[in-house]
C-alpha positions as CSV (number, residue, x, y, z in Angstrom):
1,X,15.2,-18.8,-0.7
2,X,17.1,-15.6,-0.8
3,X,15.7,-12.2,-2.0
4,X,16.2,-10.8,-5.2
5,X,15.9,-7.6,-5.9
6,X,16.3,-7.5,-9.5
7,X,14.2,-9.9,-9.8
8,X,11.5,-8.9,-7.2
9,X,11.6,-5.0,-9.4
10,X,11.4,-7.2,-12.8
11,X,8.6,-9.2,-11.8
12,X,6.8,-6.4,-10.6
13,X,7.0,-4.6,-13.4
14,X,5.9,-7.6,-15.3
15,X,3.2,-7.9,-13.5
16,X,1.6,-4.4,-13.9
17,X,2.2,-4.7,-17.5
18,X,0.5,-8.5,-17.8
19,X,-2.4,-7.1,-15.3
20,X,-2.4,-3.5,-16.0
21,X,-6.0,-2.8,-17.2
22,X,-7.5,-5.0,-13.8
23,X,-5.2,-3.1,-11.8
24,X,-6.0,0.3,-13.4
25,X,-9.8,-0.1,-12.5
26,X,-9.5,-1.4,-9.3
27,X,-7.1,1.1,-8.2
28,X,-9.2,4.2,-10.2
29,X,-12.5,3.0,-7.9
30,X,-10.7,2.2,-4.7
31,X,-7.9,3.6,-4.6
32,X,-7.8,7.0,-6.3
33,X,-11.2,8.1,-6.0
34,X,-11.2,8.0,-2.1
35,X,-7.8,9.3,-1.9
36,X,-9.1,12.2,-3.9
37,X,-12.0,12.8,-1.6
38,X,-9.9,12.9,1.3
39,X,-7.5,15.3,0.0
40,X,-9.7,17.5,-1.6
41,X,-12.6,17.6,1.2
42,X,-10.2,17.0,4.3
43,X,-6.8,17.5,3.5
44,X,-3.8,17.1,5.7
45,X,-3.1,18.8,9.6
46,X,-2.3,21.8,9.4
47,X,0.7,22.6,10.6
48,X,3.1,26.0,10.4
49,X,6.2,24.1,11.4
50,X,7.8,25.2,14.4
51,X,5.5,23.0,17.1
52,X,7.1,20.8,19.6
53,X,6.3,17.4,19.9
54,X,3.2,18.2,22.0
55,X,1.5,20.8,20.1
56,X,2.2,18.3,17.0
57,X,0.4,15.5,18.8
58,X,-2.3,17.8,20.0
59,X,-3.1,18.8,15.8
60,X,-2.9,15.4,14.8
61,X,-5.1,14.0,17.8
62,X,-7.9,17.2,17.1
63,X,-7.3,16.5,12.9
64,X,-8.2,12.3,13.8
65,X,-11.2,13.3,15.9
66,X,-12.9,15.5,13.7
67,X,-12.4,13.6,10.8
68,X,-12.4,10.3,12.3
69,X,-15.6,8.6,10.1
70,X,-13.9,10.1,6.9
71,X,-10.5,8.3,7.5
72,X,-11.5,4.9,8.9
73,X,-14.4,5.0,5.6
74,X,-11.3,5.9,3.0
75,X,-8.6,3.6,4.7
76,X,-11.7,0.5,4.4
77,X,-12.0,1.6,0.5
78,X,-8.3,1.7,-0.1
79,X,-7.2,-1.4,2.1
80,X,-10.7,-3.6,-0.4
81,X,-8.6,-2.0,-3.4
82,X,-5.2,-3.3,-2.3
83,X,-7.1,-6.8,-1.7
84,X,-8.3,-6.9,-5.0
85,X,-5.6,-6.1,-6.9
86,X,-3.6,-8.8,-4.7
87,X,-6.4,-11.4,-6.2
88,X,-6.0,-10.5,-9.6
89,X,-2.2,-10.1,-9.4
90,X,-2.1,-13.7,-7.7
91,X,-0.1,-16.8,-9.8
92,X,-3.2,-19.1,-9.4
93,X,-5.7,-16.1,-10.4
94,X,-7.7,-16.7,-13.7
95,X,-10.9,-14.9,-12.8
96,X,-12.3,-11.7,-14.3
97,X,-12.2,-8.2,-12.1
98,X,-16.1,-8.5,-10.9
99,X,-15.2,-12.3,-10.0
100,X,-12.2,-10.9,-7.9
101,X,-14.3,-8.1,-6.4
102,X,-16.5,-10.5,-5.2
103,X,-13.6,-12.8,-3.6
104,X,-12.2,-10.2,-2.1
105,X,-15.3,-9.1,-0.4
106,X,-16.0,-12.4,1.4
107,X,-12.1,-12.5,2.0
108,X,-12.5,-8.9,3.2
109,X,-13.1,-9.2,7.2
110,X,-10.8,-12.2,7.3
111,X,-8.5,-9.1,5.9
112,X,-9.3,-6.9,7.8
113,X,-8.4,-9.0,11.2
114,X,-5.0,-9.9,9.8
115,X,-4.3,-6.4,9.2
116,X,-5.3,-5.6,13.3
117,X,-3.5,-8.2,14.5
118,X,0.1,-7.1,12.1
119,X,-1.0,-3.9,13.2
120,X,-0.9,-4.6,17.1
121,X,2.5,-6.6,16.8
122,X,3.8,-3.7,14.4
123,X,3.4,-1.1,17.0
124,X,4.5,-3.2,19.9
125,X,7.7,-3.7,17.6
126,X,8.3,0.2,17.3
127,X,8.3,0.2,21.2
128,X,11.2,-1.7,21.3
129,X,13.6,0.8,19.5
130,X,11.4,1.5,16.4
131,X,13.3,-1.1,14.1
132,X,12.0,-4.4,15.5
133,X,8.6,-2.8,14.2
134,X,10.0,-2.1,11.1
135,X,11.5,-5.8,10.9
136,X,7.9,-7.4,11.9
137,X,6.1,-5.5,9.4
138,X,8.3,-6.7,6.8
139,X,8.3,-10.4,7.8
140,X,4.0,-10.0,7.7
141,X,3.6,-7.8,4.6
142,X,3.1,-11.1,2.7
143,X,-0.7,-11.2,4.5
144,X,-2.7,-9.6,1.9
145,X,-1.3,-12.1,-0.6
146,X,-1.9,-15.0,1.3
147,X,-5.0,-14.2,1.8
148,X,-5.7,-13.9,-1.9
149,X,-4.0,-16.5,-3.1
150,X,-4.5,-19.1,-0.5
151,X,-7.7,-21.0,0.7
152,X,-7.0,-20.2,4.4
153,X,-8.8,-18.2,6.6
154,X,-7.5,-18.4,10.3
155,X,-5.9,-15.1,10.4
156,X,-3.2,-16.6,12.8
157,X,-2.3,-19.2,10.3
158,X,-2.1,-16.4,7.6
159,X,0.4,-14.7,10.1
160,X,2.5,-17.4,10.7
161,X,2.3,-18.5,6.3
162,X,3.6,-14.9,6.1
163,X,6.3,-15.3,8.7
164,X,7.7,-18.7,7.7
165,X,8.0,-17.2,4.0
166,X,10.0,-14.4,4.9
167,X,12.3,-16.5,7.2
168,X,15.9,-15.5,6.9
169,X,14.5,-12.3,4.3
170,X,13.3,-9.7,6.9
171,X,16.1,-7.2,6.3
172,X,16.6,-7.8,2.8
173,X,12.9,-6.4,2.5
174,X,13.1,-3.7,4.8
175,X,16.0,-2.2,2.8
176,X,14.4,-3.1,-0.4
177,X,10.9,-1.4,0.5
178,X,13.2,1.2,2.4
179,X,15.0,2.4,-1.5
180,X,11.6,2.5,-2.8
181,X,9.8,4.7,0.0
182,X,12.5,6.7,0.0
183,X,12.0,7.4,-4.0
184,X,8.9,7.0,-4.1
185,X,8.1,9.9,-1.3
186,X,10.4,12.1,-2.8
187,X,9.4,11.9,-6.2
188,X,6.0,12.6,-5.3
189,X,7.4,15.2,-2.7
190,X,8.9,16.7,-6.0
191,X,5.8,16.3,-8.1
192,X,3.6,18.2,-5.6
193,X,5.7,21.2,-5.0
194,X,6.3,21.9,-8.5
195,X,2.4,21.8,-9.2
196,X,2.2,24.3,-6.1
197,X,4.6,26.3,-8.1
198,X,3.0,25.9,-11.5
199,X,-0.5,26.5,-10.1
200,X,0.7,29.8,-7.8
201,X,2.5,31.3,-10.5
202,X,-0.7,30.4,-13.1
203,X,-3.3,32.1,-10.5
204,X,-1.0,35.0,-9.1
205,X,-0.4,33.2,-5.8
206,X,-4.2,31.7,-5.4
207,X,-3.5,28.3,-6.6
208,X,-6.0,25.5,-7.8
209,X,-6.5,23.3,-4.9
210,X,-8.2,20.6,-7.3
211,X,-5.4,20.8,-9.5
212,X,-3.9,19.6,-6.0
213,X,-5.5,17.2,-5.2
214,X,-5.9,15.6,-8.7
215,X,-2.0,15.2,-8.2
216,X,-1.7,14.0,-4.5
217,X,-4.3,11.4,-5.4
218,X,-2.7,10.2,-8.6
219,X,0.7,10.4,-7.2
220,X,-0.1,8.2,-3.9
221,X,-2.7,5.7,-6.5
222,X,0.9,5.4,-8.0
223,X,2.8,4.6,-5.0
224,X,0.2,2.2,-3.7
225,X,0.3,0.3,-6.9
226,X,3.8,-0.1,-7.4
227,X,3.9,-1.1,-3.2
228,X,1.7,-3.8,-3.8
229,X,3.0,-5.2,-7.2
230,X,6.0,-5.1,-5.6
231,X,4.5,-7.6,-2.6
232,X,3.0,-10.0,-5.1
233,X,6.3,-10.2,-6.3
234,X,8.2,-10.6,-3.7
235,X,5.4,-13.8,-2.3
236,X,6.4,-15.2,-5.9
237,X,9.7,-15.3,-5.7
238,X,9.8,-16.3,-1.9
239,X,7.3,-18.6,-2.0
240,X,8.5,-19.8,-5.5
241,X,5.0,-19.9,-7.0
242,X,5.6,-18.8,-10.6
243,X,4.1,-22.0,-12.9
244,X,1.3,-19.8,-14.2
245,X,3.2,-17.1,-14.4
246,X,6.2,-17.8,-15.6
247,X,6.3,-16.0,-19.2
248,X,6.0,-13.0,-16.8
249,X,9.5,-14.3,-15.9
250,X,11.0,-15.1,-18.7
């Protein structure tokens, strides 16, 4: 079955809108409350813009190290939310958002494994010339929704569900998630500077680093939810799995 983008944007949006108050709390708890923390208690590496590649390596590696136990506990948080939403976004899903909480915690190491494993064949991927990565992660991004939707729990056979139900899609993927990134990021790019601006001007050049933060977090909550609406969508389509969903369809 070949991708349709139209359709894939549709659906997502459909979904949201069907699912929106599930995905609002999952996302608010998981999501945009660590993503807040992070930004407003660790923030980003700070950089002034003019360093080579081995000064930048040298900020980022000192930023991971000090901050190491705050980033692995925020990406654990973020990657449970993105489960959970995948559960309740699911066509065969009929339970309520403590139900799914709870399936998505025992699902939840099975998860994380998956993720590793896409993970190591991702970055052996970008070592061949950067797109092959690209390519792999596209024909695996299905994983979170086969685990939620999907009784099996051998994360090799989720690799290979995810695999055959991309066949013959991987590109059409990457250049569908690529228009969306590419918006996405500079949207929210756009958003952020202009609150710098706003907040500067309002506070003679002091700013209101909450303010800040509030945005990056909301702005990314954003992002991730429209990503992974867009995933459940695109396992719908692919996988053709739409008989309890099809007035989300229509």
């Amino acid at each position: 079955m070949k991708l349709n983008y139209m359709q894939c944007w549709n659906g997502a949006m459909a979904l949201f809108g069907a699912h929106k108050e599930a995905i609002v709390a999952i996302a608010g708890v998981f999501v945009f409350l660590p993503t807040l923390l992070m930004a407003q208690f660790v923030g980003e590496p700070l950089l002034n813009g003019n360093e080579d590649l081995d000064a930048m390596m040298a900020v980022y590696s000192a930023y991971f190290s000090e901050n190491l136990i705050a980033i692995v506990t925020s990406n654990l948080f973020i990657s449970f939310g993105v489960l959970a939403i995948c559960f309740a976004l699911t066509p065969s899903d009929n339970f309520t958002v403590a139900e799914n909480l709870r399936r998505t915690f025992k699902a939840f190491v099975v998860f994380i494994i998956v993720n590793l494993l896409a993970g190591f064949a991702f970055f052996g991927g970008l070592m061949l010339f950067i797109i092959p990565g690209f390519y792999i992660f596209c024909r695996l991004i299905l994983v979170p929704v086969f685990v939620a939707d999907t009784p099996e729990r051998n994360p090799l056979e989720i690799l290979k569900n995810s695999w055959a139900a991309t066949k013959g899609n991987g590109f059409s993927i990457m250049m569908f998630l690529l228009i969306i990134y590419v918006v996405g990021i500079v949207t929210i790019g756009v958003l952020q500077a202009v609150t710098g601006v706003v907040t500067g001007l309002a506070t003679s050049g002091a700013g209101w680093p909450l303010i800040g933060s509030l945005v990056a977090a909301l702005t990314g909550t954003i992002f991730q939810i429209l990503l992974t609406t867009v995933t459940v969508s695109i396992y719908i389509e692919l996988t053709g799995k739409k008989q309890n969903v099809e007035e989300i369809f229509s």
